[in-house]
ModelCIF file with pLDDT and N, C-alpha, C, O atoms, coordinates in Angstrom:
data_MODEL
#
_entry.id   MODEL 
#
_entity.id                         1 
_entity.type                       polymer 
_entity.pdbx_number_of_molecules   1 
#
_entity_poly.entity_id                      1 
_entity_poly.type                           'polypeptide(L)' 
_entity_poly.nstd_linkage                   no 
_entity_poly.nstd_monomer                   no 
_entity_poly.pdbx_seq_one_letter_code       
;(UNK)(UNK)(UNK)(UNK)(UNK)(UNK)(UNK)(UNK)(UNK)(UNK)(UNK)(UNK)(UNK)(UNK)(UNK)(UNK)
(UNK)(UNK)(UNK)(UNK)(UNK)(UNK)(UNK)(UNK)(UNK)(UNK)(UNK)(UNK)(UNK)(UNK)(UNK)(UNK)
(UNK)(UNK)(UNK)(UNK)(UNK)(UNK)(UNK)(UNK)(UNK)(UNK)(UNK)(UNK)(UNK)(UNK)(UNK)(UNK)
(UNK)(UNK)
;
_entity_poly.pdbx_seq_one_letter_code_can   XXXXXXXXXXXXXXXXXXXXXXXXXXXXXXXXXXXXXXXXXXXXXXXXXX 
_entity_poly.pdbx_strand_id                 A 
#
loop_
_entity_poly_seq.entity_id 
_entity_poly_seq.num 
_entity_poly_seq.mon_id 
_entity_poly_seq.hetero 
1 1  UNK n 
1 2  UNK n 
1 3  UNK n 
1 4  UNK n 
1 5  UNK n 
1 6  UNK n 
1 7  UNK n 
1 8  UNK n 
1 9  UNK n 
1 10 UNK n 
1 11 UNK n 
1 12 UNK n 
1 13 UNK n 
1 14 UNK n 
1 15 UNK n 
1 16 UNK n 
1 17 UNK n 
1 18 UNK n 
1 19 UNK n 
1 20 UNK n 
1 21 UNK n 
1 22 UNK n 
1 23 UNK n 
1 24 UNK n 
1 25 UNK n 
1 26 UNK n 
1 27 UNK n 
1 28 UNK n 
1 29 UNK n 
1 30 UNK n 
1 31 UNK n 
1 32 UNK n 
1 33 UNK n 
1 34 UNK n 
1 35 UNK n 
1 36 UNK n 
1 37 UNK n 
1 38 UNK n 
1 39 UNK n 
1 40 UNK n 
1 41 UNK n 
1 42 UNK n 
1 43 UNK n 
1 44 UNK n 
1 45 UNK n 
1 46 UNK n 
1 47 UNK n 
1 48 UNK n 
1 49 UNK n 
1 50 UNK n 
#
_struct_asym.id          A 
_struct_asym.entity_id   1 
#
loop_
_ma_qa_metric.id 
_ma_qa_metric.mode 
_ma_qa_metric.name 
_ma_qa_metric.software_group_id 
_ma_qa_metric.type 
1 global pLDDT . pLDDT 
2 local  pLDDT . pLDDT 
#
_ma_qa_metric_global.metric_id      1 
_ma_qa_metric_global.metric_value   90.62 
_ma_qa_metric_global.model_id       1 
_ma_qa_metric_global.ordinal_id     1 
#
loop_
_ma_qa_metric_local.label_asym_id 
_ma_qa_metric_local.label_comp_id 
_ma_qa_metric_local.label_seq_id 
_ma_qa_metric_local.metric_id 
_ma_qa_metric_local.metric_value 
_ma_qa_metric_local.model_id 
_ma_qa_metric_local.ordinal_id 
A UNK 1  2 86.00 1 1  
A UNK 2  2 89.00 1 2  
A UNK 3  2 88.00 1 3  
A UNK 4  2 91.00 1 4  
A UNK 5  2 91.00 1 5  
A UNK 6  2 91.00 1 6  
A UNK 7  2 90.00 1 7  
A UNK 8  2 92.00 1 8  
A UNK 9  2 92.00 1 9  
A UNK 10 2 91.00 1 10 
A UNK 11 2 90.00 1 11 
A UNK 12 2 85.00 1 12 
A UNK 13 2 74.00 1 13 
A UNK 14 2 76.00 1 14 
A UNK 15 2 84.00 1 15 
A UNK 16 2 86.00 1 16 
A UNK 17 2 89.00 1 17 
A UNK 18 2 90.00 1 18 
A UNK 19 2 92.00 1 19 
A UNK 20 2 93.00 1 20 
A UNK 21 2 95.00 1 21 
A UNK 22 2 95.00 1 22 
A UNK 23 2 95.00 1 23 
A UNK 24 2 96.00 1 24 
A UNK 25 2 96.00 1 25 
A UNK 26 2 97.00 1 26 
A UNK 27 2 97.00 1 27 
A UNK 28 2 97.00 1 28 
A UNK 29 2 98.00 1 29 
A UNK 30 2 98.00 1 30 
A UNK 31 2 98.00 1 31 
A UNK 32 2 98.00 1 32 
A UNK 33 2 96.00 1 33 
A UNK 34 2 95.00 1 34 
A UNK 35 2 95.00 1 35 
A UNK 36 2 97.00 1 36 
A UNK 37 2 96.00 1 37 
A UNK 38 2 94.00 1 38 
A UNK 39 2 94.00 1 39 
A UNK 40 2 95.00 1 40 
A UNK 41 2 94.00 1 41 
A UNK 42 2 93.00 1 42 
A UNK 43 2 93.00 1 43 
A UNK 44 2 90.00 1 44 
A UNK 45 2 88.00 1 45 
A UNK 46 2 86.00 1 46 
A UNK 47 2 84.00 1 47 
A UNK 48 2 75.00 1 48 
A UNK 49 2 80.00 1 49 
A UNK 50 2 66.00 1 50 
#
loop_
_atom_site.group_PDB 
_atom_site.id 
_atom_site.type_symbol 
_atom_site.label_atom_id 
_atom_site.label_alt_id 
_atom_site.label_comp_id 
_atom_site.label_asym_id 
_atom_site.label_entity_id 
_atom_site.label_seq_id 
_atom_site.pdbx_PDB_ins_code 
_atom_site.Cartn_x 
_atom_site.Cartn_y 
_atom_site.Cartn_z 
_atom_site.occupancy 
_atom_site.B_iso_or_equiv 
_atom_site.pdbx_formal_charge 
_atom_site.auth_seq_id 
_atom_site.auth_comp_id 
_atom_site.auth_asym_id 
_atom_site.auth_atom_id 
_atom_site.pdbx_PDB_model_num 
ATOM 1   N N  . UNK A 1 1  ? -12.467 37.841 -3.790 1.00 86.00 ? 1  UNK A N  1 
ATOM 2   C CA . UNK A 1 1  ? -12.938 39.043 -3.161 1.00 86.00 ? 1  UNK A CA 1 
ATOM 3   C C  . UNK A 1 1  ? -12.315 40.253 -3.851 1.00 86.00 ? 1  UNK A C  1 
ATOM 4   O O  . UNK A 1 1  ? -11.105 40.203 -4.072 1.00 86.00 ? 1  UNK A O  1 
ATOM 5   N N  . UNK A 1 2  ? -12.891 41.157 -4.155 1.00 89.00 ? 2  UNK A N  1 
ATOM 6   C CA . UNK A 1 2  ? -12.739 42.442 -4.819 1.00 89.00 ? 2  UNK A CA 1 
ATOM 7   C C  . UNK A 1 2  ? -13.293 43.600 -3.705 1.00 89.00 ? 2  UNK A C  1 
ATOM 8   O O  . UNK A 1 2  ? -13.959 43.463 -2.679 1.00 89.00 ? 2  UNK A O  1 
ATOM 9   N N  . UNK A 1 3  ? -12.848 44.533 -4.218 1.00 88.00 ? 3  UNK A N  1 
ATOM 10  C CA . UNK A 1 3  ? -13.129 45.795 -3.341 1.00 88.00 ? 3  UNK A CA 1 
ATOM 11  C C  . UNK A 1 3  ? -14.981 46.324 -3.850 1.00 88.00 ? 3  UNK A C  1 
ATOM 12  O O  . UNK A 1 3  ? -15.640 47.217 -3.318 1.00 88.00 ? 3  UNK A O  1 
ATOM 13  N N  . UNK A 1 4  ? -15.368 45.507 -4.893 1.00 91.00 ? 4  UNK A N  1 
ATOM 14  C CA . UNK A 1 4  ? -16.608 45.922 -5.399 1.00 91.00 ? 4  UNK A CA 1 
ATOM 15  C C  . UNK A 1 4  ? -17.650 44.634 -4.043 1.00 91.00 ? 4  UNK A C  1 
ATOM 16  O O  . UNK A 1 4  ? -18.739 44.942 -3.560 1.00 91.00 ? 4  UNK A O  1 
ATOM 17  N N  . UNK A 1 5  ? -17.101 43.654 -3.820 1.00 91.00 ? 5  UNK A N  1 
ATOM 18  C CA . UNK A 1 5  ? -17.497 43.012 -2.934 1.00 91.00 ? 5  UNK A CA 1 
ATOM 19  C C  . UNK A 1 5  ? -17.768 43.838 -1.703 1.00 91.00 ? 5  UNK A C  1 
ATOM 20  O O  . UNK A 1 5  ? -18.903 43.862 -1.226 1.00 91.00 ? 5  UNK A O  1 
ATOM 21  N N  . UNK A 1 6  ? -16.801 44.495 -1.183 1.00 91.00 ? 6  UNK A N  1 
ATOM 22  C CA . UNK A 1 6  ? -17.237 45.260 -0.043 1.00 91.00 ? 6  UNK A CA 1 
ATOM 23  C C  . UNK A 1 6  ? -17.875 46.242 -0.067 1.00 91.00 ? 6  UNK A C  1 
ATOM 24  O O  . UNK A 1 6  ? -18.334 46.660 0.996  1.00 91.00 ? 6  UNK A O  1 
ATOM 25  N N  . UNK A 1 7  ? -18.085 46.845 -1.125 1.00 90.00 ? 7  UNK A N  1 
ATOM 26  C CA . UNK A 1 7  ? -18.864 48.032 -1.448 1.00 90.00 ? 7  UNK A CA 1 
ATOM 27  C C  . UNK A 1 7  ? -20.661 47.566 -1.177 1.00 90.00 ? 7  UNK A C  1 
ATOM 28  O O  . UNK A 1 7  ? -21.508 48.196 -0.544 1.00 90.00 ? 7  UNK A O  1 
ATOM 29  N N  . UNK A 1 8  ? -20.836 45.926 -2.098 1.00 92.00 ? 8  UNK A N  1 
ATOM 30  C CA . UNK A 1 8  ? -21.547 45.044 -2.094 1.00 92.00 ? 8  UNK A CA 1 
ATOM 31  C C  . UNK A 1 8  ? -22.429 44.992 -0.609 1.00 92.00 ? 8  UNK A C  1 
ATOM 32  O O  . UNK A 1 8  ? -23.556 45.244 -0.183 1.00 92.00 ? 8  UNK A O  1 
ATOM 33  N N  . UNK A 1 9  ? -21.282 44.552 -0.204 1.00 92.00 ? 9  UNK A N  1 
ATOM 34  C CA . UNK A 1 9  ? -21.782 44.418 1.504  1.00 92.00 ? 9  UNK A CA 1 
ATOM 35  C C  . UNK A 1 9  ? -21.801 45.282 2.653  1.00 92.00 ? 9  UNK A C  1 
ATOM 36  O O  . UNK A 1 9  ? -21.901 44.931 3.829  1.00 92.00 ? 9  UNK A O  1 
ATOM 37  N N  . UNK A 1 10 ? -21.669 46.750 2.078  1.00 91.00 ? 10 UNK A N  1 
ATOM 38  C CA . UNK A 1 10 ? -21.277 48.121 2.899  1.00 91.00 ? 10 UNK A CA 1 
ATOM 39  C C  . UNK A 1 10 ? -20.246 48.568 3.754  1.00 91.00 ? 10 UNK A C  1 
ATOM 40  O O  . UNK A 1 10 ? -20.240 49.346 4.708  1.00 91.00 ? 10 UNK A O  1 
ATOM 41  N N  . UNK A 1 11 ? -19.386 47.905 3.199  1.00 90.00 ? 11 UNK A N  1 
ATOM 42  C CA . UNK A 1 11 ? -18.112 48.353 3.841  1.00 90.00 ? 11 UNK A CA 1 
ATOM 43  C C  . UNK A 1 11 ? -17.952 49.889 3.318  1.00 90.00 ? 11 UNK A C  1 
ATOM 44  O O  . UNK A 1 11 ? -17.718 50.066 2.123  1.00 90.00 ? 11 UNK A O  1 
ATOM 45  N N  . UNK A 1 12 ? -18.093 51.150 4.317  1.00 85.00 ? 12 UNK A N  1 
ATOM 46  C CA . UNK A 1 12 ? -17.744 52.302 3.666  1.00 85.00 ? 12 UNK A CA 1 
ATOM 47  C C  . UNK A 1 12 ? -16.132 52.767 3.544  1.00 85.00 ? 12 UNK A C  1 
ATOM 48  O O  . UNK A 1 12 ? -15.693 53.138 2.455  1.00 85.00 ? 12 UNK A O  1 
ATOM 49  N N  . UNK A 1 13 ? -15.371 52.725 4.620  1.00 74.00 ? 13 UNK A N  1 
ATOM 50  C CA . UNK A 1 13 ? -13.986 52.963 4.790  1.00 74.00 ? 13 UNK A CA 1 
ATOM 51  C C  . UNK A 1 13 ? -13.208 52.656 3.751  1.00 74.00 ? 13 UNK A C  1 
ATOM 52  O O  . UNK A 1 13 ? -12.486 51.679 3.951  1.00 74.00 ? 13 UNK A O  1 
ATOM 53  N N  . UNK A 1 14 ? -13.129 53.097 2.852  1.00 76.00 ? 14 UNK A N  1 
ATOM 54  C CA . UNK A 1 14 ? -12.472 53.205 1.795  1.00 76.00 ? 14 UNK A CA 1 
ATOM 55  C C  . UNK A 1 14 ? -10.898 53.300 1.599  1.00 76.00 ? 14 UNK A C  1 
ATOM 56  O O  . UNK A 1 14 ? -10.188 52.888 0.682  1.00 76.00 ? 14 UNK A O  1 
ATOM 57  N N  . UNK A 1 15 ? -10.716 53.704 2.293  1.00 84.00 ? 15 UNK A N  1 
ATOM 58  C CA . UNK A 1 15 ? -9.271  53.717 2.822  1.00 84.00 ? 15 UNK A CA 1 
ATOM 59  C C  . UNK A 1 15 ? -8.658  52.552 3.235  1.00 84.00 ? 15 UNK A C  1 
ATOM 60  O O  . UNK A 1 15 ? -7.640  52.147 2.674  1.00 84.00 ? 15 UNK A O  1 
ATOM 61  N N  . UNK A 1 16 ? -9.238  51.896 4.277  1.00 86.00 ? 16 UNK A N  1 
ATOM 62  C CA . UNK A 1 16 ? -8.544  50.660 4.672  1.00 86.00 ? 16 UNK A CA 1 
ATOM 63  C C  . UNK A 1 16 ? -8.967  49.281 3.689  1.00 86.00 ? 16 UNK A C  1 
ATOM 64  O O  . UNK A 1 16 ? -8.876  48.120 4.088  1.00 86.00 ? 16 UNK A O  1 
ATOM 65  N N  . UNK A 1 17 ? -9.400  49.656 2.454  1.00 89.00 ? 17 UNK A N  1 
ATOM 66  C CA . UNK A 1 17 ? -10.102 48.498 1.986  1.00 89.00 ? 17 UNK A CA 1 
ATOM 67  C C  . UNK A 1 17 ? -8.731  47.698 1.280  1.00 89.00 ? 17 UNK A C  1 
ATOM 68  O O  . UNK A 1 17 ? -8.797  46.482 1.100  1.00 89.00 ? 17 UNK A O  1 
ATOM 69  N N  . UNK A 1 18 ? -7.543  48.437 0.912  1.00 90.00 ? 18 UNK A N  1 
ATOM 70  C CA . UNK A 1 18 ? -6.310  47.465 0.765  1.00 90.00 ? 18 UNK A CA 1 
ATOM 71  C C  . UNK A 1 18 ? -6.127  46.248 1.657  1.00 90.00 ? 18 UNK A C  1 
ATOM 72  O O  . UNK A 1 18 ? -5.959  45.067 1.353  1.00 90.00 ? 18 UNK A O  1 
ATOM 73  N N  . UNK A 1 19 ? -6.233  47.075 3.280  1.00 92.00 ? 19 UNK A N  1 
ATOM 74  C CA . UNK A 1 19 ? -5.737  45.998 4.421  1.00 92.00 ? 19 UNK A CA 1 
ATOM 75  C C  . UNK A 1 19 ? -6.862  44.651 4.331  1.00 92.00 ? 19 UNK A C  1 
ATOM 76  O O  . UNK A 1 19 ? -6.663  43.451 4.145  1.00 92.00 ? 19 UNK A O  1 
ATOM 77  N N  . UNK A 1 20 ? -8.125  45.449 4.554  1.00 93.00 ? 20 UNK A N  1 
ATOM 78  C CA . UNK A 1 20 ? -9.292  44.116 4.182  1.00 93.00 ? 20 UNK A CA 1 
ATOM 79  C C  . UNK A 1 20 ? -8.949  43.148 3.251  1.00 93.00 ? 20 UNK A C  1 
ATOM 80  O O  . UNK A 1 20 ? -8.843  41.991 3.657  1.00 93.00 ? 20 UNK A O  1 
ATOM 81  N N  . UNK A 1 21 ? -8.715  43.449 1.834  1.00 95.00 ? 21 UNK A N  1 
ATOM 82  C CA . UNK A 1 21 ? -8.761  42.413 0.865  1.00 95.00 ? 21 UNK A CA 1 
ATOM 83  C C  . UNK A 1 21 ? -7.662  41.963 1.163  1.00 95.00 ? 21 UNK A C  1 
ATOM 84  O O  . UNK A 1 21 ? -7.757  40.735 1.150  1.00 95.00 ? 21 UNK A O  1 
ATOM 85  N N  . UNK A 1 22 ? -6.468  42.339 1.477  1.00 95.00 ? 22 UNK A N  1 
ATOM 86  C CA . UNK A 1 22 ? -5.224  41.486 2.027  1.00 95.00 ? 22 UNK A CA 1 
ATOM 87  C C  . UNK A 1 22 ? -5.744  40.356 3.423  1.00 95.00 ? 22 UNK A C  1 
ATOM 88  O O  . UNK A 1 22 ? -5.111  39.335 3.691  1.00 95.00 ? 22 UNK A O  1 
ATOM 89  N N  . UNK A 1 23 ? -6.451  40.608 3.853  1.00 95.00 ? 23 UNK A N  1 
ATOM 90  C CA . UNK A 1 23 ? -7.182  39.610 5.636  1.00 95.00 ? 23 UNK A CA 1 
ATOM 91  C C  . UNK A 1 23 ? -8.106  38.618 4.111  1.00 95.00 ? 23 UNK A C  1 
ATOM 92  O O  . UNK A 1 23 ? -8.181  37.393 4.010  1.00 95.00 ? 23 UNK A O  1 
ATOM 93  N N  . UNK A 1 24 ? -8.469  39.282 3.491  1.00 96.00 ? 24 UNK A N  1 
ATOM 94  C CA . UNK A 1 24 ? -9.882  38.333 2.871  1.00 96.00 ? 24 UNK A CA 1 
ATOM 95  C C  . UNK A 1 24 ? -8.896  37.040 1.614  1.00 96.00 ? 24 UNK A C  1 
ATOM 96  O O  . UNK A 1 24 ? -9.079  35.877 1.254  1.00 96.00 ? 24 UNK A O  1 
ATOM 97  N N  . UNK A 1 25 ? -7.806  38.191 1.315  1.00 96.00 ? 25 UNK A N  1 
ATOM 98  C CA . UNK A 1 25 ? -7.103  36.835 0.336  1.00 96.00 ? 25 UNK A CA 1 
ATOM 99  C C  . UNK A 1 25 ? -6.287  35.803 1.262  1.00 96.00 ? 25 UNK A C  1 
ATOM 100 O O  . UNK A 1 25 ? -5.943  34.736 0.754  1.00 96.00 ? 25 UNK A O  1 
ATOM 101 N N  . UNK A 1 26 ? -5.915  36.123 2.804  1.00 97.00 ? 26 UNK A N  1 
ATOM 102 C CA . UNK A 1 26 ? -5.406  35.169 3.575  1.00 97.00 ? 26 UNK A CA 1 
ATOM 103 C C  . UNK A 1 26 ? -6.285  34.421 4.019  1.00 97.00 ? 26 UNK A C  1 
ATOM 104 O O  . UNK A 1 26 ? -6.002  33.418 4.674  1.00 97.00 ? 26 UNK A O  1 
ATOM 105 N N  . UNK A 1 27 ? -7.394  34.747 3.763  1.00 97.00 ? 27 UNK A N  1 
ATOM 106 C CA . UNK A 1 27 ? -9.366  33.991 4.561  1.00 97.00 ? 27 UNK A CA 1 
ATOM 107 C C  . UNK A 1 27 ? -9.019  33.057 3.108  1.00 97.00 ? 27 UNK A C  1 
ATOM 108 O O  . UNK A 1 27 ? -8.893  31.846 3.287  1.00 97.00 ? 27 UNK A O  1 
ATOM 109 N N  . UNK A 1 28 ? -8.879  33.536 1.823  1.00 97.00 ? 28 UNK A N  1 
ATOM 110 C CA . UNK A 1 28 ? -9.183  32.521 0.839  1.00 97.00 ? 28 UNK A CA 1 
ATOM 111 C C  . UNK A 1 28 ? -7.831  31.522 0.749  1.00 97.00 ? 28 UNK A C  1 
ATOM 112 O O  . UNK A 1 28 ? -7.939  30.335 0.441  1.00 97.00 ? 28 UNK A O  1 
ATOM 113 N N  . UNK A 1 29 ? -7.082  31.894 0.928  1.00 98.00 ? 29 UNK A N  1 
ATOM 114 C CA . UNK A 1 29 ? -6.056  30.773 1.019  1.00 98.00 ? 29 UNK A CA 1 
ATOM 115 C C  . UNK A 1 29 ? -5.727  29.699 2.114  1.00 98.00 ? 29 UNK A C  1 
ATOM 116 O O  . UNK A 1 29 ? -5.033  28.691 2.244  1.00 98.00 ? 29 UNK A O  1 
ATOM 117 N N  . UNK A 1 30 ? -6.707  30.555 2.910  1.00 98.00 ? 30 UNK A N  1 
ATOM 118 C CA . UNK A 1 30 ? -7.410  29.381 3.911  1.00 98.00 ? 30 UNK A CA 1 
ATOM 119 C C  . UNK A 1 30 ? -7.950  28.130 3.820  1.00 98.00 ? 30 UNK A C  1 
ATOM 120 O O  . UNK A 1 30 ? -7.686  27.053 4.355  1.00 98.00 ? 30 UNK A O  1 
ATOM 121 N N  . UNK A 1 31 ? -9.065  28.640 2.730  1.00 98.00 ? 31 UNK A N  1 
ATOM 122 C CA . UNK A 1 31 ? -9.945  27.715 1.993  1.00 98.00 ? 31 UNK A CA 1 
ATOM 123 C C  . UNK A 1 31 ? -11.425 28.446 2.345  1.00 98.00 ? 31 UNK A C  1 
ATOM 124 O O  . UNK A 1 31 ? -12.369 27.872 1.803  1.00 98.00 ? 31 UNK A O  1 
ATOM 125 N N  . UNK A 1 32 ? -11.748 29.508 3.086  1.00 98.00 ? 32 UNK A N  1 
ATOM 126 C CA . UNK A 1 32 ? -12.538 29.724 3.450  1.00 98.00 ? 32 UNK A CA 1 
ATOM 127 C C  . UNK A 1 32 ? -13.691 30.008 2.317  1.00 98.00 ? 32 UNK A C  1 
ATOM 128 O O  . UNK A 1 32 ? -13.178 30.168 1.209  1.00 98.00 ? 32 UNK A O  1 
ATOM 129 N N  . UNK A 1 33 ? -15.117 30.110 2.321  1.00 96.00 ? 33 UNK A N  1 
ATOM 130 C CA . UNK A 1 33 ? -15.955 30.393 1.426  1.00 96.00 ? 33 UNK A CA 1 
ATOM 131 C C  . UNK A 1 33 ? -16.361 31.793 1.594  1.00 96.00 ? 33 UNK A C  1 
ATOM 132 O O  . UNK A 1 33 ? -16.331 32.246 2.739  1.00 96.00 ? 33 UNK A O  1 
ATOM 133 N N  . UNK A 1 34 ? -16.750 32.575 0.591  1.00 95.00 ? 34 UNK A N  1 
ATOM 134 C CA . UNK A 1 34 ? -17.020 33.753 0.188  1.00 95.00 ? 34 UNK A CA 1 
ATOM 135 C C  . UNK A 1 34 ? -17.676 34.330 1.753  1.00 95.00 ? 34 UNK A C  1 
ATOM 136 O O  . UNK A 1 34 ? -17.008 34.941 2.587  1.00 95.00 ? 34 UNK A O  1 
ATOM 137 N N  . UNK A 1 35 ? -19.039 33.988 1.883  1.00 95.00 ? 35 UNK A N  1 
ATOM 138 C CA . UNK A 1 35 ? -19.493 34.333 2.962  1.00 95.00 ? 35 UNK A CA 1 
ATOM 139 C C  . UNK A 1 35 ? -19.010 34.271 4.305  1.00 95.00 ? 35 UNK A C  1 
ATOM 140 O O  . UNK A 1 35 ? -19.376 35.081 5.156  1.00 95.00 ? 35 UNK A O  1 
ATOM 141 N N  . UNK A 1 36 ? -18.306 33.463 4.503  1.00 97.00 ? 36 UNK A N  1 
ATOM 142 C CA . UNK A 1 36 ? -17.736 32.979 6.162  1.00 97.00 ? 36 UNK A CA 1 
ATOM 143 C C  . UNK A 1 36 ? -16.716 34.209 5.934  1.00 97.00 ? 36 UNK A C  1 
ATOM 144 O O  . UNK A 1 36 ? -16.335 34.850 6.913  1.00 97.00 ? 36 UNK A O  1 
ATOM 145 N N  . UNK A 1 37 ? -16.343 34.485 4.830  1.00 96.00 ? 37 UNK A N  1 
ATOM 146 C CA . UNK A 1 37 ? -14.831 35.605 4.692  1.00 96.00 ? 37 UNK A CA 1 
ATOM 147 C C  . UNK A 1 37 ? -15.440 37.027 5.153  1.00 96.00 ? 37 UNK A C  1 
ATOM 148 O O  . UNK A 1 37 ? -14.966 37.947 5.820  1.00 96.00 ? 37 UNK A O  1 
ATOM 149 N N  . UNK A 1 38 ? -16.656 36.833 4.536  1.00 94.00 ? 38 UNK A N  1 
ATOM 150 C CA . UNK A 1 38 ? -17.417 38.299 4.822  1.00 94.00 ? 38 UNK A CA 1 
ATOM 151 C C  . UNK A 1 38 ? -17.539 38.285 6.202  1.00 94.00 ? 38 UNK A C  1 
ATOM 152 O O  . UNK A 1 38 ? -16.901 39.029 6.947  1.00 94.00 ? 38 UNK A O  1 
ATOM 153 N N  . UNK A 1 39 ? -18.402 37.397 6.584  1.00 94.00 ? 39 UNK A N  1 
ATOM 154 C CA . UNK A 1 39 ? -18.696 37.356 8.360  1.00 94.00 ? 39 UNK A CA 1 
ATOM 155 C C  . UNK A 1 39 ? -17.318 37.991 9.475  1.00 94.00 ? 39 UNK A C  1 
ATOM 156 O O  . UNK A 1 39 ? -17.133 38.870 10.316 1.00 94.00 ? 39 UNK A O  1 
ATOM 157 N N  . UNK A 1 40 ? -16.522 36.773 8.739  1.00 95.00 ? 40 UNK A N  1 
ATOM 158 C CA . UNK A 1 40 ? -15.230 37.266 9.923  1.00 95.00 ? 40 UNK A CA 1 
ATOM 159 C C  . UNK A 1 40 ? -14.683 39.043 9.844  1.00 95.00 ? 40 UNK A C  1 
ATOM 160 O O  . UNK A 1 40 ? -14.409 39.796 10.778 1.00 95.00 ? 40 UNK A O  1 
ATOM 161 N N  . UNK A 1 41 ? -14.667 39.360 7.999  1.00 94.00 ? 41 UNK A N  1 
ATOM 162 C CA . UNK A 1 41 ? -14.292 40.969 8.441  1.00 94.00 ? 41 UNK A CA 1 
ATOM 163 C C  . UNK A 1 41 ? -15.334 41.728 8.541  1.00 94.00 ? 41 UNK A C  1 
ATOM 164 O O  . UNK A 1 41 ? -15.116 42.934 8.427  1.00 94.00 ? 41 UNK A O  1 
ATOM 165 N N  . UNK A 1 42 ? -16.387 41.397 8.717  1.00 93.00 ? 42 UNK A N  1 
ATOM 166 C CA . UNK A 1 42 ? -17.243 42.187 9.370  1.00 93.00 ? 42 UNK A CA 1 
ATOM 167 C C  . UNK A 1 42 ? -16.807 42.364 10.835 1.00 93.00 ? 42 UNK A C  1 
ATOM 168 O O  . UNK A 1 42 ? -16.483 43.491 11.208 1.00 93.00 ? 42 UNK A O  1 
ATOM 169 N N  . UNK A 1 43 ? -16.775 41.245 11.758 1.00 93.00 ? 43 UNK A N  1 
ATOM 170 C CA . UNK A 1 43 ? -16.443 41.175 12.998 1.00 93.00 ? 43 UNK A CA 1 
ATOM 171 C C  . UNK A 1 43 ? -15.306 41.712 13.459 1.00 93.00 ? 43 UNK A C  1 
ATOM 172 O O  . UNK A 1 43 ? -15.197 42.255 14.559 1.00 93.00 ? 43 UNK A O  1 
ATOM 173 N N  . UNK A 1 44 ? -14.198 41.545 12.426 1.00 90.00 ? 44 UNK A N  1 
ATOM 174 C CA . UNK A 1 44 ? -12.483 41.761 12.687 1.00 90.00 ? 44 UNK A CA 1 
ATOM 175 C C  . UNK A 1 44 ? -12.366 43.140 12.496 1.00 90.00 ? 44 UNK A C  1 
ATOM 176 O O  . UNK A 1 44 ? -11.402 43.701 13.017 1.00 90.00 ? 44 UNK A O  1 
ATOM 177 N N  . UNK A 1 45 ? -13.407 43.979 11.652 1.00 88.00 ? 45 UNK A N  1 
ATOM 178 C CA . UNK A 1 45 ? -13.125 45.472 11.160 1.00 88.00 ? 45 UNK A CA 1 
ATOM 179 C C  . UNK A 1 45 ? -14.334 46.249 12.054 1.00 88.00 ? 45 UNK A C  1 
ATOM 180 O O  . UNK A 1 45 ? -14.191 47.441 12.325 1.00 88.00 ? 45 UNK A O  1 
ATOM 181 N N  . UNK A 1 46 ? -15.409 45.581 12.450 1.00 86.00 ? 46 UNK A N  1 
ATOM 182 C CA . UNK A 1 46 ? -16.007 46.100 13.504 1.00 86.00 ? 46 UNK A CA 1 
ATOM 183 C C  . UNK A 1 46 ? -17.086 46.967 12.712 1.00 86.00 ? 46 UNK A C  1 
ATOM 184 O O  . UNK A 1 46 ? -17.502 47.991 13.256 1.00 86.00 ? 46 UNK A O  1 
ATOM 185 N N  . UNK A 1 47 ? -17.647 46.533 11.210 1.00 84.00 ? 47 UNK A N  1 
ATOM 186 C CA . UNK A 1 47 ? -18.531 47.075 10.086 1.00 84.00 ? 47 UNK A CA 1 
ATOM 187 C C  . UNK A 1 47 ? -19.818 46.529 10.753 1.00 84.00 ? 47 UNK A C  1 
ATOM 188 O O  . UNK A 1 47 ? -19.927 45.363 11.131 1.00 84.00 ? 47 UNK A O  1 
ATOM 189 N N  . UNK A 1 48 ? -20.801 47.490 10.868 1.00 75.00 ? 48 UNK A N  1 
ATOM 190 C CA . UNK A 1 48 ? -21.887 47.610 11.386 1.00 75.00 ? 48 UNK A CA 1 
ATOM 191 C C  . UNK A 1 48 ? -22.665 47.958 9.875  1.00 75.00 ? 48 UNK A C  1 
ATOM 192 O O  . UNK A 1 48 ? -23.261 48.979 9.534  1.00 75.00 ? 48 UNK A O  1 
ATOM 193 N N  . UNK A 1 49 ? -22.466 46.982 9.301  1.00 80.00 ? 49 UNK A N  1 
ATOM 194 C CA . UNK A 1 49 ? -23.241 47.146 7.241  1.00 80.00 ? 49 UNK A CA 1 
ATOM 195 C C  . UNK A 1 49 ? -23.556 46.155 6.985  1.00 80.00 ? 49 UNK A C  1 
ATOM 196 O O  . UNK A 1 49 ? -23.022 45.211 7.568  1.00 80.00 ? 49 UNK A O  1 
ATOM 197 N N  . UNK A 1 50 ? -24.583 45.920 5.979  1.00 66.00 ? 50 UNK A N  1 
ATOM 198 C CA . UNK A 1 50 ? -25.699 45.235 5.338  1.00 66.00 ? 50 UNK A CA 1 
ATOM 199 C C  . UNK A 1 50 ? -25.649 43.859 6.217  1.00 66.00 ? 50 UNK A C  1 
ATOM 200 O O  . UNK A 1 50 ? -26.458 42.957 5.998  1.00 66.00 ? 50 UNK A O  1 
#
């Protein structure tokens, strides 16, 4: 996950996109897959995008 990923998927908040990719690299060391990572910070950050 990259910050071009969220841009990808409309994350606008630009600002908090450090804290995101820090939640999304603990989603990948999870084992989680690309999409399920997206789903959850969509839900967890409360992004109403793409």
């Amino acid at each position: 996950m990259t910050g071009k990923d969220l841009i990808n998927e409309g994350f606008e908040n630009h600002q908090d996109y450090s804290k995101i990719l820090s939640l999304a690299y603990d989603y990948q060391l999870q084992g989680l897959n690309k999409e399920v990572i997206i789903r959850r910070l969509k839900n967890e950050t409360g992004c109403h995008c793409g």
